[in-house]
C-alpha positions in Angstrom: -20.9 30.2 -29.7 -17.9 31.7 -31.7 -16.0 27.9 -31.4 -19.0 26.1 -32.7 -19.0 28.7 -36.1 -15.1 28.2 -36.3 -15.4 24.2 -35.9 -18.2 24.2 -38.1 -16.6 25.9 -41.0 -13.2 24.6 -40.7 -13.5 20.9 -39.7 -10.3 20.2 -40.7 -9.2 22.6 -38.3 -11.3 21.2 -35.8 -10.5 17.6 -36.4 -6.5 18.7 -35.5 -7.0 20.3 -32.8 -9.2 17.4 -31.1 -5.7 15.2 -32.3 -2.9 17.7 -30.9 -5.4 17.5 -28.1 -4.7 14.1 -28.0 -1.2 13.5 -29.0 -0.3 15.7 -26.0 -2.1 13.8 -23.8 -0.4 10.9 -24.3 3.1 12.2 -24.5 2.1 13.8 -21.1 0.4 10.3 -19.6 3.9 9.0 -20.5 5.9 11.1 -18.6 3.4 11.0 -15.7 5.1 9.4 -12.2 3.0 6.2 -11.1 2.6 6.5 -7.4 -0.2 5.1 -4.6 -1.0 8.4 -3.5 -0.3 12.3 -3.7 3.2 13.6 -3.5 2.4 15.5 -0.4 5.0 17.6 1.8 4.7 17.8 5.8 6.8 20.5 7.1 7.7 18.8 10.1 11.6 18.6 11.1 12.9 16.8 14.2 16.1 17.7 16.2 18.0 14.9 17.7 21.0 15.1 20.1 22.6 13.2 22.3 24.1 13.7 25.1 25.7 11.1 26.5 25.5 9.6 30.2 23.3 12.2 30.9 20.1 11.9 33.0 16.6 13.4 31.9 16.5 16.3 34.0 20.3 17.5 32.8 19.2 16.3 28.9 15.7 19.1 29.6 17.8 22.0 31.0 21.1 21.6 29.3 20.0 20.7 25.8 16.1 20.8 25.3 15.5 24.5 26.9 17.7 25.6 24.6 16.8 24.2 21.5 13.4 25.2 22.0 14.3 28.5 22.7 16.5 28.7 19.8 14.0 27.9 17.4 11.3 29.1 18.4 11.9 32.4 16.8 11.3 30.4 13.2 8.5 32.2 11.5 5.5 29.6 10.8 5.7 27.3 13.7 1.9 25.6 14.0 3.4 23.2 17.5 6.6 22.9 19.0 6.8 19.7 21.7 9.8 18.2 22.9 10.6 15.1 25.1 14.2 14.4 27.2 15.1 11.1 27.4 18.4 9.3 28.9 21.1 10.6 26.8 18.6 11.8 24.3 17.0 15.0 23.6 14.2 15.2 20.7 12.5 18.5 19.5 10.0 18.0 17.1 8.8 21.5 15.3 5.6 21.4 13.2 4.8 24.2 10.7 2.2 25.6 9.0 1.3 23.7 5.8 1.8 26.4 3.5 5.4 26.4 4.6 7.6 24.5 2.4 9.0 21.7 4.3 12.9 22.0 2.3 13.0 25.6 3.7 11.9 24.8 6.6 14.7 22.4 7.4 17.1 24.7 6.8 15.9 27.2 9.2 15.6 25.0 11.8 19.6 24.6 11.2 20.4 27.5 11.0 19.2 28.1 14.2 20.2 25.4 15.7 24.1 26.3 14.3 23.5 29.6 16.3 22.7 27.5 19.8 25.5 24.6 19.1 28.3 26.9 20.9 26.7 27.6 24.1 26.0 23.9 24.2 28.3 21.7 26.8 31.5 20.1 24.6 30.0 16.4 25.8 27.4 17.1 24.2 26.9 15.5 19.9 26.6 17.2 17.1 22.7 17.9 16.7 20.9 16.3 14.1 18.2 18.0 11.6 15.9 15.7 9.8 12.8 16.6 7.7 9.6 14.4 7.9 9.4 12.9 4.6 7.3 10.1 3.7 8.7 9.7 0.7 12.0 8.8 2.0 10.7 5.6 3.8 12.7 2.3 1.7 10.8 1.2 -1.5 12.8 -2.4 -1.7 14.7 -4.8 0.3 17.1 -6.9 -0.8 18.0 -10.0 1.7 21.7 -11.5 0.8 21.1 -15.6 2.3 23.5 -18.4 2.4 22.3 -21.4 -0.5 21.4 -23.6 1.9 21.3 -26.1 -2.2 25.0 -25.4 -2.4 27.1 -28.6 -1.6 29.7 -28.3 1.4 32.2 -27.8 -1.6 30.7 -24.9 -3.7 30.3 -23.0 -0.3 34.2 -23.9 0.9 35.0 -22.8 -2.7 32.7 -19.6 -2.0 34.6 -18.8 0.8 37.5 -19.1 -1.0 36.5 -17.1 -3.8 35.1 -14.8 -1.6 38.5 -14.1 0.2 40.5 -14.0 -3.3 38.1 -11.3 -4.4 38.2 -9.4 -1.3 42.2 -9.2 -0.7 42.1 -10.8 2.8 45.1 -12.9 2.9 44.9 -15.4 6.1 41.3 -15.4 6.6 39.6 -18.9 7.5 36.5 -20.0 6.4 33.3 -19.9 8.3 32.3 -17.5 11.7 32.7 -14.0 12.0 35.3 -14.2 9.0 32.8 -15.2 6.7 30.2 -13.0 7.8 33.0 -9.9 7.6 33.6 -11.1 3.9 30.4 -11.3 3.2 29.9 -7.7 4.5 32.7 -6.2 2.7 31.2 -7.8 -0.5 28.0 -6.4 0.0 29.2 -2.9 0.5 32.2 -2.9 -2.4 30.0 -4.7 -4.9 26.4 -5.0 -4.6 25.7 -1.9 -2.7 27.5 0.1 -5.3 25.6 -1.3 -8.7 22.5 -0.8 -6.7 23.4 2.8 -6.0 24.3 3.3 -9.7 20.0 2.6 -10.5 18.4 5.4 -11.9 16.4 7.1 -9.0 18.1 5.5 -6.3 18.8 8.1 -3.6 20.0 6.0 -0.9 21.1 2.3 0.2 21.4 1.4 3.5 23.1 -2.2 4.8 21.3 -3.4 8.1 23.2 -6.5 10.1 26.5 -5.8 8.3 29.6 -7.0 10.1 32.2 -4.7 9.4 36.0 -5.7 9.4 37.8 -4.2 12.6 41.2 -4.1 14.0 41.0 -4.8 17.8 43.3 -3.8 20.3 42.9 -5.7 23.7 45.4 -3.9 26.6 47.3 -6.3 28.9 47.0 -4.8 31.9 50.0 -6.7 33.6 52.3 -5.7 31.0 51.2 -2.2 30.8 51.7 -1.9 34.4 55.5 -3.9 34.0 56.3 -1.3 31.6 55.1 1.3 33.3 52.8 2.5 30.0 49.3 3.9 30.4 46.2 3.3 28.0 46.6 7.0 27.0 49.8 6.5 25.6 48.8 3.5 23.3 45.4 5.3 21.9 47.8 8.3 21.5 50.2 6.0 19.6 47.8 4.4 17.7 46.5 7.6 16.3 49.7 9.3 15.5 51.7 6.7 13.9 48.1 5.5 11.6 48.0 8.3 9.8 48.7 9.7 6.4 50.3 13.9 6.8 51.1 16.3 4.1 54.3 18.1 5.0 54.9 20.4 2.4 56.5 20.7 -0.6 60.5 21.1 -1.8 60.6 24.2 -4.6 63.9 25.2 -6.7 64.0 26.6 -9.9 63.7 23.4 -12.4 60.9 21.9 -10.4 58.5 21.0 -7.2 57.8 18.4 -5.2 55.7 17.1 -2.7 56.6 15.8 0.4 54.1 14.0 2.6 54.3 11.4 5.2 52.8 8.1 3.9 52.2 6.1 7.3 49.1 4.7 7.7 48.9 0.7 8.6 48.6 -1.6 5.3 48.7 -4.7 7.8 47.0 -6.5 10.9 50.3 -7.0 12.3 51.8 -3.9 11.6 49.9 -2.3 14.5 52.0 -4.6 16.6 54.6 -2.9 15.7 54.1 0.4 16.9 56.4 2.3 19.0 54.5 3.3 22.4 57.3 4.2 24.9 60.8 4.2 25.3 62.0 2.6 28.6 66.0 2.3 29.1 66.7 3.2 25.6 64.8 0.2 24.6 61.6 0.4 22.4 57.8 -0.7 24.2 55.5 -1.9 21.5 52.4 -2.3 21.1 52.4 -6.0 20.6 54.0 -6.2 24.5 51.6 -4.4 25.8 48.3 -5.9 23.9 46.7 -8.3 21.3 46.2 -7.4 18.1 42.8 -9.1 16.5 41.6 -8.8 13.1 37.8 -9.1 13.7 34.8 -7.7 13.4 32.6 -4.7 14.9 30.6 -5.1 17.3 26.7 -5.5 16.3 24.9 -2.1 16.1 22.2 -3.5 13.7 20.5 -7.2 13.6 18.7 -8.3 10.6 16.6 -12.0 10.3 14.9 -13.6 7.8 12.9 -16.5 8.7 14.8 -16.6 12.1 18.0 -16.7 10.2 20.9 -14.0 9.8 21.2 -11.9 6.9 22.5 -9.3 5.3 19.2 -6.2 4.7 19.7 -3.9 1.4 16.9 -1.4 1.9 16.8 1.0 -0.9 15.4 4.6 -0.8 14.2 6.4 -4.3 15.5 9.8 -4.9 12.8 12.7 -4.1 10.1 12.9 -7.0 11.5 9.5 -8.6 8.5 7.5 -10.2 8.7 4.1 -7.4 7.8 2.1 -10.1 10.4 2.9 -12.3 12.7 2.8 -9.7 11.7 -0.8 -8.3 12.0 -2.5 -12.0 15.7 -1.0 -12.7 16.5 -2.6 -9.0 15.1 -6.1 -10.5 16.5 -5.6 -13.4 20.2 -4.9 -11.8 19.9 -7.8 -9.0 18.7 -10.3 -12.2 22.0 -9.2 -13.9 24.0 -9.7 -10.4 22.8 -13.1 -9.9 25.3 -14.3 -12.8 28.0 -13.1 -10.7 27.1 -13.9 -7.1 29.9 -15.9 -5.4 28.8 -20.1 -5.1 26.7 -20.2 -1.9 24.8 -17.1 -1.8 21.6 -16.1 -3.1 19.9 -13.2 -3.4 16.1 -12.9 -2.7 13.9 -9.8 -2.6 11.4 -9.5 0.9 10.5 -5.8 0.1 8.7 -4.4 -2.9 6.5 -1.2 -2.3 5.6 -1.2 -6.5 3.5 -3.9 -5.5 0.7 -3.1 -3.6 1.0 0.6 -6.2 0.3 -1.3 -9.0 -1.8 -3.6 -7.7 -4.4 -0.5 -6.4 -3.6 1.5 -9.9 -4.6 -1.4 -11.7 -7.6 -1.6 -10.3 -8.9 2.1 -10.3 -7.5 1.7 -14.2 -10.0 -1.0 -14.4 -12.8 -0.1 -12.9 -12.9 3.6 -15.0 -12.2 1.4 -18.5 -15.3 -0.7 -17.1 -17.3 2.7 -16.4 -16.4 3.9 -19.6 -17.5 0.9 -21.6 -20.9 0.8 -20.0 -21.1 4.8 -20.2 -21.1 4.1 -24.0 -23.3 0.7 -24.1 -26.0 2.5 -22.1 -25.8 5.5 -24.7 -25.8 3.0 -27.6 -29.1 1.7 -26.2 -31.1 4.9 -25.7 -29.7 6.5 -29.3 -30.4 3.5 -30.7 -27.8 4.7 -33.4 -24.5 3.8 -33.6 -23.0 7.0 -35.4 -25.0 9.0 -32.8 -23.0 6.5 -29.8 -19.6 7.4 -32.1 -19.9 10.9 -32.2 -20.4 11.4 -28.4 -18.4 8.7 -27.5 -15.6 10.1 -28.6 -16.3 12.6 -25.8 -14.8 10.5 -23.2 -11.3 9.5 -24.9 -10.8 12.8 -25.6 -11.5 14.3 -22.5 -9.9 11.5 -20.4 -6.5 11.6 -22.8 -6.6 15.6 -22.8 -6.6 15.6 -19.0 -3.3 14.1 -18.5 -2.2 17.0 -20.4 -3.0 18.8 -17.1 -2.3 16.6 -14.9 1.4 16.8 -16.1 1.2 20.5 -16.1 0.0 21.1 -12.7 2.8 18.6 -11.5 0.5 15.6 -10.7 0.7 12.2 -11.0 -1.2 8.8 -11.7 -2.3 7.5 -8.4 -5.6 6.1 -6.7 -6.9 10.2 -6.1 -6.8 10.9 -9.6 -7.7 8.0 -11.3 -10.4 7.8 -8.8 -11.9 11.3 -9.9 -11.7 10.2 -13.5 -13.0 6.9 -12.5 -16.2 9.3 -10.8 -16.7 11.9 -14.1 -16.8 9.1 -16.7 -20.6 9.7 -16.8 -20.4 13.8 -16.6 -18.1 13.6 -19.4 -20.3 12.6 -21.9 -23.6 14.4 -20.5 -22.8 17.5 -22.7 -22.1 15.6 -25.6 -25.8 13.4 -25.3 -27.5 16.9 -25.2 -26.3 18.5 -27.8 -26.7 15.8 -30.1 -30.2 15.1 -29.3 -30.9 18.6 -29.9 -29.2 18.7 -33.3 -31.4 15.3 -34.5 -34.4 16.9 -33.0 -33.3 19.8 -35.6 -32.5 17.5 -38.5 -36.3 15.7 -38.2 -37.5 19.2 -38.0 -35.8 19.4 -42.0 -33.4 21.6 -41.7 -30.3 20.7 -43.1 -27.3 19.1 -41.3 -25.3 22.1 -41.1 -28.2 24.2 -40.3 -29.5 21.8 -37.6 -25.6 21.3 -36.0 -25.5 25.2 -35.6 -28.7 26.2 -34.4 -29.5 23.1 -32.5 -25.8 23.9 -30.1 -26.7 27.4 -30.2 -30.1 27.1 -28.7 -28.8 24.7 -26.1 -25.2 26.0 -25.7 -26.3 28.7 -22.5 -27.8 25.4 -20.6 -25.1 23.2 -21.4 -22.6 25.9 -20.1 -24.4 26.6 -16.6 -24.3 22.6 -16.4 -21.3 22.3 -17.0 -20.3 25.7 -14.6 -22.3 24.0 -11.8 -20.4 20.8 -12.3 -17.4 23.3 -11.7 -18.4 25.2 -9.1 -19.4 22.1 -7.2 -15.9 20.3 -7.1 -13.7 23.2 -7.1 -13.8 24.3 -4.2 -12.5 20.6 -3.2 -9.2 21.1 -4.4 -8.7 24.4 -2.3 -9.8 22.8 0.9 -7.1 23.5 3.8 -5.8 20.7 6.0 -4.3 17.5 5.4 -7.4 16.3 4.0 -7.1 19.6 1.2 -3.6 18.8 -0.1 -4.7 15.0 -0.6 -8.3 15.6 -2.5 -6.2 19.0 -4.2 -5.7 16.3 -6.9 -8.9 15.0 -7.0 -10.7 18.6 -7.3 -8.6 20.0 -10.0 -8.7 17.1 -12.4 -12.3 16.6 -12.6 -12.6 20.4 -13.1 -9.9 20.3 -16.2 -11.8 16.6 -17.8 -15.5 18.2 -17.6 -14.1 21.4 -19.2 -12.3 19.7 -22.2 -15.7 17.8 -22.6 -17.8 20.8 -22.8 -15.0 22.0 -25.2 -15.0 19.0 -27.3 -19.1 18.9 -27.3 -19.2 22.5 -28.4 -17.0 21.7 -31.3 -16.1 18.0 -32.4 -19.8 16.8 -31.8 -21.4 19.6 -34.0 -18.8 19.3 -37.0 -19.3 15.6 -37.2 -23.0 15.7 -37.0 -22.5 18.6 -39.9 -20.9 16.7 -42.2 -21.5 12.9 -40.9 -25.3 12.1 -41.9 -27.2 9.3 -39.8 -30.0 8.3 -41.9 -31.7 6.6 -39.3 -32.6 10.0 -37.3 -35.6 9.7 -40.1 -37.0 6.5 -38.9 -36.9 6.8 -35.5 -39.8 5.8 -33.9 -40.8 3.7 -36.8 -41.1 0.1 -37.1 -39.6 -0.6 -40.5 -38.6 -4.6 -41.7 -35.2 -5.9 -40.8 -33.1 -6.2 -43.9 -29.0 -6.2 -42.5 -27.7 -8.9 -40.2 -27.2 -6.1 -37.9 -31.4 -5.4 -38.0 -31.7 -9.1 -37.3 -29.0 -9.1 -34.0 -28.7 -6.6 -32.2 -31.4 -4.4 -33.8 -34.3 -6.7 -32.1 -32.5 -5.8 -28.9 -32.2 -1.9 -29.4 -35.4 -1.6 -31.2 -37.5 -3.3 -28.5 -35.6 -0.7 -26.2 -36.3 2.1 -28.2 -39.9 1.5 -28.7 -40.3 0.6 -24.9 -38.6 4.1 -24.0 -41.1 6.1 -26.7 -44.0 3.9 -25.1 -42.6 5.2 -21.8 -42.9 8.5 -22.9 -46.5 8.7 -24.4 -47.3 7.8 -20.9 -45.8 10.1 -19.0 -47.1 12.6 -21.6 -50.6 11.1 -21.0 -49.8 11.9 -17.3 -49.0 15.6 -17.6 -51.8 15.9 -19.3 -54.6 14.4 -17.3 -53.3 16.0 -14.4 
């Protein structure tokens, strides 16, 4: 072949190009994302909207008819199923997996923008989400009371805790305390954890959010002959900020806006409602003014107590390892600055079970690999023989992350598993075509003589192995389904290591058996005295082997030729 000639005569030119083989694969298994499995995209988007008070059967005619008549116009649709609930409609639309899931999405709303209008005015603002299991929370951060702190650090947290926060009159302890800490969490903690590379989204579960509360009177409204429409109306149009224009002459411009929104509890008290006799009705004789908290839309627990949930999504096609270590790494710096009394303490860490899995697979194939080459060592029974196809496998794993990062893959339990499962075809090129080459050199031809006629005579059986090998897995990676886009992975990269082997044992192995002599290829099969430490060690052990396997193969000679 025209690559063994070239590698042959240049193997200078050889030896770089099995090195910028190299070097690119390990700047590429750098920039590789770490995951547990495929990146894979379901084009699946559900429709929510609510509709509320309403009963099933108005939610199916009103709402879900036409939805599902609205979209199902959509080129690509594989299933469209719906289900009206009590206030709820939901239409889930799955596509064809060939359609992107992104596009997608954004027909969907587009057709649903088209239906909003003929919809009832009761009726929400529909909601488009794309199934993506990618967007499922990587970490969870739980914010806990030190139940270590004395009774005096968490009175002085509380204290601290209202100094930092700008609430002037709040007490210590209830719903005050769980509103500070809720403000803290969202002003503070939420936003370093949001400034994480590869964070795309933080969500706080069992917050209590500060709220002004109005309660109506209803024996004064009635006294005063006010209605709750008139105190909502109030309410609104005096808290409110309004631009109103702006004052122009020649020398200058300026703007005028109204500047009225409430900087105070009890300035909501204050509020004009009505006017009865000339005399001013405000909203503090009509009502109670409380400076609370929301009512509880989310509940999170932690060992049956409260807390305060930080779950943390990663941006799409972040690296969740990556992602989870700068999280750690910002909480560890956060702890210095927590207020006395609370604690931080992480209850959700999907890296973990990743690494854990990756780990192992990475294991297992270094295992494989070591044993690939022991076994090898013990049949050659040479150790420059086990060198120069050895270096088979480093090669050809290292060179395949080159393609791995080209094709857009990434390090997960699919692909380390096919690597894990070609560690033996790897080097099955590179045995064969050395053994021919010594069978050439104890022939007495030369070395350069034996490296290129021993590859050439056993280069067209090599290939058709090797083209089998192909043929054989892939067709894996272009299987259809779900199934197809998880083993599409696994297909493609044993297809891209066996062909860098075959590569690297038409080239590498013949230059360094050209110009690297093994002297023992002249006394194989000969008992000759051990003289080295290494004839006295481990020689016993390979010898014995090697003269077992030759004894092994007079016999099955004898065999053939009885029968």
């Amino acid at each position: 072949m025209w690559f063994t000639r070239v590698s042959l005569k240049n193997p200078v030119f050889a030896t770089m190009v099995m090195l910028a083989i190299v070097v690119l694969g390990v700047f590429s298994y750098q920039r590789l994302k770490v995951d547990q499995f495929p990146d894979i995209d379901f084009p699946v988007v559900v429709v929510t909207v609510d509709y509320p008070g309403a009963s099933p059967e108005i939610v199916e005619s009103e709402v879900t008819k036409k939805i599902e008549e609205g979209v199902n116009s959509i080129a690509g649709i594989n299933a469209l199923t719906s289900r009206s609930y009590e206030g709820t409609a939901v239409v889930i639309i799955e596509f064809q997996l060939h359609i992107d899931g992104r596009r997608a999405a954004e027909d969907v709303r587009e057709k649903v923008a088209t239906v909003r209008p003929t919809l009832r005015t009761e009726v929400k603002e529909p909601r488009v989400l794309r199934f993506d299991p990618a967007s499922r929370p990587v970490w969870s951060l739980a914010v806990l009371p030190d139940t270590q702190a004395s009774a005096n650090g968490r009175q002085g947290a509380t204290s601290a805790a209202v100094a930092s926060l700008g609430s002037a009159g709040a007490t210590p302890g209830g719903q005050n305390s769980a509103v500070e800490l809720t403000t803290w969490a969202e002003q503070i903690l939420k936003k370093r954890l949001e400034n994480v590379r590869g964070v795309g989204a933080v969500n706080l579960v069992g917050a209590t959010r500060r709220e002004i509360n109005i309660y109506l009177n209803p024996q004064a409204l009635e006294a005063f002959g006010v209605t709750p429409d008139q105190v909502v109306a109030a309410v609104r149009n005096e808290n409110q900020d309004l631009p109103v224009g702006a004052i122009r002459s020649l020398a200058q411009e300026r703007v005028v806006q109204i500047d009225a929104r409430m900087q105070r509890p009890e300035d909501f008290g204050r509020i004009i409602v009505a006017r009865k006799n000339g005399a001013p009705v405000r909203v503090e004789q009509v009502a109670r003014v409380q400076d609370g908290a929301q009512e509880v839309e989310s509940l999170a627990l932690y060992n049956g107590e409260r807390t305060l949930l930080l779950s943390v999504q990663k941006s799409q096609g972040e690296n969740t390892i990556e992602v989870v270590d700068g999280l750690n790494a910002a909480v560890a710096e956060m702890r210095a600055q927590l207020p006395p009394g609370v604690r931080l303490e992480t209850i959700g860490d999907s890296a973990r079970p990743i690494r854990v899995a990756v780990n192992n697979v990475r294991q297992t194939l270094i295992e494989g690999a070591l044993l690939t080459v022991l076994i090898v060592f013990l049949f050659l029974n040479s150790w420059r023989s086990t060198v120069i196809t050895g270096l088979t496998l480093p090669i050809a794993l290292i060179g395949t992350f080159l393609f791995m990062n080209m094709f857009g893959f990434t390090i997960n339990m699919i692909t380390l598993m096919a690597l894990s499962l070609c560690v033996g075809l790897l080097i099955d090129d590179a045995i064969v075509v050395r053994e021919n080459i010594v069978r050439h050199v104890q022939m007495g031809k030369g070395a350069y003589a034996a490296a290129l006629d021993g590859t050439q005579e056993i280069g067209l059986a090599v290939l058709a192995t090797t083209l089998s090998i192909v043929a054989v897995f892939l067709p894996i990676g272009f299987m259809g389904g779900i199934i197809g886009k998880f083993f599409h992975e696994f297909g493609v990269t044993i297809v891209a290591a066996v062909l860098i082997s075959m590569f690297v044992s038409f080239t590498l192995d013949p230059m360094l058996s050209s110009v690297w002599h093994d002297p023992s290829i002249h006394t194989h099969g000969q008992r000759t005295r051990p003289v080295t430490f290494y004839d006295r060690t481990v020689g016993r052990v390979t010898g014995w082997f090697d003269h077992a396997t030759e004894a092994l193969a007079e016999a099955y000679q004898g065999i053939l030729r009885w029968s």
